[in-house]
Each structure stands twice: as C-alpha cells, then as structure tokens.
C-alpha positions as CSV (number, residue, x, y, z in Angstrom):
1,X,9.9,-29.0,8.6
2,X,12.7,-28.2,6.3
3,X,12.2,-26.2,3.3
4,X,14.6,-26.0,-0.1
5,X,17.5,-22.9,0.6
6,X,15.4,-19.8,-1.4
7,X,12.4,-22.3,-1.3
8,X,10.0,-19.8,0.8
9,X,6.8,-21.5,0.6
10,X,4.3,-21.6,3.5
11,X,1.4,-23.7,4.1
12,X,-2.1,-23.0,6.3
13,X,-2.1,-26.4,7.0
14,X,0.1,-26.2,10.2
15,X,-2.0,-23.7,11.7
16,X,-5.4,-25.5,11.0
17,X,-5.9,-27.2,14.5
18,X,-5.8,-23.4,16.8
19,X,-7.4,-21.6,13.5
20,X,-10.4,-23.8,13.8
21,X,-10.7,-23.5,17.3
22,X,-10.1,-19.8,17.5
23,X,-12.5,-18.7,14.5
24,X,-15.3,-21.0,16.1
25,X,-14.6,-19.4,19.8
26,X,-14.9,-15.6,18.6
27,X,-17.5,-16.3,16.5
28,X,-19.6,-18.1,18.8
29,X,-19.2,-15.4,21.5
30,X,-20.4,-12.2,19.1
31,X,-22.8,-14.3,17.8
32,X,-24.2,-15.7,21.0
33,X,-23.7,-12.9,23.1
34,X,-25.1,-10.2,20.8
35,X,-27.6,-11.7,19.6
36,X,-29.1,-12.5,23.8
37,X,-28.2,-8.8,24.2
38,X,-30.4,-7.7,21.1
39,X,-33.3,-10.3,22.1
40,X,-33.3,-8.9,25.8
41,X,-33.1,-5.4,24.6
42,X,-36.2,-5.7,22.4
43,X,-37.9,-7.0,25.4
44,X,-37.4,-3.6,26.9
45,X,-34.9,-4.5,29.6
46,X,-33.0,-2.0,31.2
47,X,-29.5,-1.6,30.4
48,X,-28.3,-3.4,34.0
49,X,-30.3,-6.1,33.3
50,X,-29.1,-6.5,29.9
51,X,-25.5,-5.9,31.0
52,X,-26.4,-8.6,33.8
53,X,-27.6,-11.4,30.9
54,X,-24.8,-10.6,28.8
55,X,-21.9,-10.8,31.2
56,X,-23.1,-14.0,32.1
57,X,-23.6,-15.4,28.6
58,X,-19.8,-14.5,28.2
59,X,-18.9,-16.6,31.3
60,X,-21.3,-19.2,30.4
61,X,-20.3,-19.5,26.8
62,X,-16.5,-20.0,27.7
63,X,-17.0,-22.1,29.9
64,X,-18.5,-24.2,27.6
65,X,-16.4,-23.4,24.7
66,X,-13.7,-24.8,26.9
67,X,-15.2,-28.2,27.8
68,X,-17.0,-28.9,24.8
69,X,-13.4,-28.3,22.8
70,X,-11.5,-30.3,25.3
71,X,-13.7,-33.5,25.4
72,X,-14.2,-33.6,21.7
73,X,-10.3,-33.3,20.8
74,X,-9.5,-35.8,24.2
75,X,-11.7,-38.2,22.2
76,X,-10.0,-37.9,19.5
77,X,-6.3,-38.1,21.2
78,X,-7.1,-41.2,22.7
79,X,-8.3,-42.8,19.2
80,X,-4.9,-41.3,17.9
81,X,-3.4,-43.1,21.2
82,X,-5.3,-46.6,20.5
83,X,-4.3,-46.1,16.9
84,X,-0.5,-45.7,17.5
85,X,-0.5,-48.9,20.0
86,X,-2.1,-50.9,17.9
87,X,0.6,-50.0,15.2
88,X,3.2,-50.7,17.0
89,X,2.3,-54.0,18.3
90,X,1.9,-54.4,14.3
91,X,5.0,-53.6,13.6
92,X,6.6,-55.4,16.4
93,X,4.9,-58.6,15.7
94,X,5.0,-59.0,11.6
95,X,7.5,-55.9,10.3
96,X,7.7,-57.8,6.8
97,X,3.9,-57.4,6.4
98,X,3.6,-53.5,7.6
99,X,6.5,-52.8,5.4
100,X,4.3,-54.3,2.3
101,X,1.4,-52.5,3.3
102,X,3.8,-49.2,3.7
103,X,5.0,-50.4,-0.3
104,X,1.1,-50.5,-1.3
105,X,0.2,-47.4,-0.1
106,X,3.1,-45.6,-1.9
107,X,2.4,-47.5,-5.0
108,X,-1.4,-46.0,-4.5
109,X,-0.1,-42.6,-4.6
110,X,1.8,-43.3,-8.2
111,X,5.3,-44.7,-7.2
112,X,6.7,-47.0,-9.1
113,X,6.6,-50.4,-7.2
114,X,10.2,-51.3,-6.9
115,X,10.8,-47.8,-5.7
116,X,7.6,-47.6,-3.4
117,X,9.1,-50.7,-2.1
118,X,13.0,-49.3,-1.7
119,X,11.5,-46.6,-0.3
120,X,9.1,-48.3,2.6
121,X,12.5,-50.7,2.9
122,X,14.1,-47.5,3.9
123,X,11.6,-45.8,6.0
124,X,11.0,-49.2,8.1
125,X,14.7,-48.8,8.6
126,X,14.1,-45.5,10.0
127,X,11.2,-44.5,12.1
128,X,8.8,-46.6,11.1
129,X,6.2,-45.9,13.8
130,X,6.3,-42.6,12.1
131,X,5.8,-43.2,8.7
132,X,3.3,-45.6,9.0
133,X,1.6,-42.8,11.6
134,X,2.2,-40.5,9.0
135,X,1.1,-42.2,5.9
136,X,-1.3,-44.8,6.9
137,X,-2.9,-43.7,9.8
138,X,-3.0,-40.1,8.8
139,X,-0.7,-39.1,12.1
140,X,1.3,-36.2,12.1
141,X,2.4,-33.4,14.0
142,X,0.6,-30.7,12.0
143,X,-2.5,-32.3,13.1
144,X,-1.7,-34.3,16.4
145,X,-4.8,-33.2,18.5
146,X,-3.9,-31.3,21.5
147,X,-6.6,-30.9,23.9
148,X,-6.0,-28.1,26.1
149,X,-4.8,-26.1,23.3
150,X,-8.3,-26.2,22.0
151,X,-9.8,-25.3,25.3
152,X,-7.7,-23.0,25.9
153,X,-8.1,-21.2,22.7
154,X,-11.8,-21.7,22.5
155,X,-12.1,-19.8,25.7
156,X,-10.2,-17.4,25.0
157,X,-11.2,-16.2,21.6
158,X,-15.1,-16.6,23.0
159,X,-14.5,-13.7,25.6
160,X,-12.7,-11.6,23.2
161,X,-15.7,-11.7,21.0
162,X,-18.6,-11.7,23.7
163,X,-16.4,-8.3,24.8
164,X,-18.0,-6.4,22.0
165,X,-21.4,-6.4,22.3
166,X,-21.0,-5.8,26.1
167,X,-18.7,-2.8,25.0
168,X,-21.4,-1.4,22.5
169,X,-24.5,-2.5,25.4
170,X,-22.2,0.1,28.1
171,X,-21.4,2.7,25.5
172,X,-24.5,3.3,23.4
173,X,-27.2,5.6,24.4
174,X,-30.6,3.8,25.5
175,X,-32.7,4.5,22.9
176,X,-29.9,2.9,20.7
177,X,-28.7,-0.3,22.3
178,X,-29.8,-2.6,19.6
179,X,-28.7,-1.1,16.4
180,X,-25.4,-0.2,18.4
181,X,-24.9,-3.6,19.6
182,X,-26.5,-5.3,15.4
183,X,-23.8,-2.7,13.8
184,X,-20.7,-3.4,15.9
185,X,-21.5,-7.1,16.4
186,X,-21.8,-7.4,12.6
187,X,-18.6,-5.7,11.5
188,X,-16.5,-7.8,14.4
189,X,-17.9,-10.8,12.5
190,X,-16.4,-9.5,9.2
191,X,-13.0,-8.4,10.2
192,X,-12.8,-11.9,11.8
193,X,-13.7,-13.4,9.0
194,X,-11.4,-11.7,6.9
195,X,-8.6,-12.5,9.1
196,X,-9.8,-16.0,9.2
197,X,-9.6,-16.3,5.7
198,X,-6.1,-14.7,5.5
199,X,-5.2,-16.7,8.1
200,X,-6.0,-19.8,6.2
201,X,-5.1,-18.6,2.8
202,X,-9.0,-18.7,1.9
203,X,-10.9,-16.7,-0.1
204,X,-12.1,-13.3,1.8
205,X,-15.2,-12.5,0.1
206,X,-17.1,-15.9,0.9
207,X,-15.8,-15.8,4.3
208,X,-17.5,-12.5,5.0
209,X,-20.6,-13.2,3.6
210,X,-20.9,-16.6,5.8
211,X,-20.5,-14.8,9.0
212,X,-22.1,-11.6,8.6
213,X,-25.5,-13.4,7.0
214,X,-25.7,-15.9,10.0
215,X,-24.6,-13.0,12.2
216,X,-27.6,-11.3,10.9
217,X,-30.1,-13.8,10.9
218,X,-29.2,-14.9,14.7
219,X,-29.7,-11.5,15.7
220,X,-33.0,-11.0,13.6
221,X,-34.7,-14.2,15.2
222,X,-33.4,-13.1,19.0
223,X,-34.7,-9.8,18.5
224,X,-38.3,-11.2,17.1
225,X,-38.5,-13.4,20.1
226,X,-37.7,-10.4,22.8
227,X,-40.1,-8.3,21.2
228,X,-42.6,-10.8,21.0
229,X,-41.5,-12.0,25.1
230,X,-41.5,-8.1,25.7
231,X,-45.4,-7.5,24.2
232,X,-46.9,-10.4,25.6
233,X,-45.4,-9.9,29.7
234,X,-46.6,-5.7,29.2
C-alpha cells in the first residue's frame, strides 16, 4: 500500500491474521502444557512421567492447533471463494446495477452522491471485482484468509510455548517442579502478552492481566484435581 512521501504511518491491521494465530498458539501451549505438568505433578508423579505427559501434550496440542486453524480459516476461504464468484457473475450480468450499489455504499460512508457516483463510475472502470471485494464484501488483502499460514503459525508458536514448562519440569529440582513450572509458565504468559499488545498497538497493562489471571486460574484448578487424583489412588 502506498503511503504519502514523509507520511510514515503504520497500521496493526495488516498483521492481524498471523498475530491472532500466533498469540492464541503460544498461549495455548503454556497454558495447556503447564498447567497438565502442574496437575500431574501434584499427583506425585515422578519427573519421567511428568516429562512423558508433557512432551506429549506439546505434540498433541500442535497437532491440533494446526488442524483446528486450518479447517476453520479453509472455511472461511471458500465462503471468501463463493463470495467473489457470485460477484463476478454480478457484475458480469447487470454492471449498471453493481455500480449503483458501489454509489450507495459510498454515499453510506458520507460522500456526496454525485461524487460517490463519479467515483464508483471510475472504480467500475478499473478493477471492479476489487472494489466491490473491497468495499462491499469486506475482501482485501490485509485480511484474505490464508489457511496454511494459520496452521502453520499455530503450530509453531504452540511448541515454542509448551517448550517452557518442559524446560522448567527438566531443570528444577524435585521438590520444586510445580512452583518452578507456575513461576516460569506465568511470566512467559506476560512477556507474550506484552509483545502481543505491542505488536498490535494495544494497550500492555490489560493484556497482561488477561493472560497471567487465566494462566493462573488454569494452573490452580489442574493442580486441585492432581492433588485430589494423587490422595484418592494413595
């Protein structure tokens, strides 16, 4: 996209489909993977087994990270698909009509009409698959879906977080698994969700506090239940 000479603005927006994707990979893996490794801890496991349960969480969870992502944005590139065929059929088969309905929707947005309808005159002119992607269906390439991307990503980022726990399981002493793996898991949720948010150009402080309090409470519950598991099998 072109930008004014000395205009140096930037915009999130562009980066929104991998962002999403990325932030909900990583923070599924810490969150998934720590918290199994704190609720198989408290069970009194030994540190092979919980090794064991946590390496395969990590495989399991990108795996489905990876699917999950690719079927739900597949979905939604073949509504994008039906959407742009059904368009251009439109436009192929009544152009006067879709270039009124392109005139309408820039009147909508505060145009005056004889310029929203010079203008649609002109885009029609153009690439008017395009515009009418763009500004009727909501179609552009900032937010085309792009499935493997997503899968990719998704998969990706879920190892890199699942890593840490299993770092902090194979480092910590015994006696210490659990707080180890509650404090590291914790702060790898805030520093991602301050680079989320800085990423984004969000706010950092609500960003933090959203991770790190569900980070929490995941890890709370899990370790409640292998406690509980732990008591009742001794």
């Amino acid at each position: 996209m072109s930008r004014m000479p000395g205009h140096g603005e930037r915009h999130a927006f562009s980066r929104i489909g991998w962002l999403r994707a990325a932030v909900l990979g990583a923070n599924d893996g810490i969150v998934s993977t720590g918290s199994l490794i704190v609720g198989v801890a408290a069970a009194d496991a030994s540190r092979a087994s919980i090794l064991i349960a946590g390496a395969a969480s990590l495989v399991a969870g990108a795996m489905s990270m990876a699917a999950g992502e690719y079927v739900s944005v597949s979905s939604q590139a073949d509504t994008e698909k039906a959407d742009l065929s059904r368009e251009r059929h439109e436009l192929a088969s009544s152009p006067e009509a879709e270039e009124q309905e392109l005139a309408h929707i820039y009147e909508r947005r505060g145009i005056h009409p004889r310029t929203a309808r010079a203008v649609a005159r002109q885009m029609m002119a153009g690439d008017a698959l395009a515009a009418h992607a763009r500004d009727e269906l909501g179609i552009s390439e900032a937010t085309t879906a792009r499935p493997l991307q997503a899968a990719l990503a998704s998969a990706l980022t879920f190892t890199s977080g699942a890593a840490m726990p299993l770092v902090a399981v194979a480092l910590a002493p015994s006696s210490l698994i659990v707080p180890a793996v509650a404090v590291i898991s914790l702060a790898c949720l805030a520093v991602l969700g301050g680079l989320g948010a800085r990423v984004g150009k969000a706010p950092v402080g609500p960003s933090l506090l959203r991770v790190t309090f569900w980070g929490a409470l995941a890890m709370v519950v899990t370790a409640g239940v292998g406690w509980l598991f732990g008591t009742a099998v001794g």
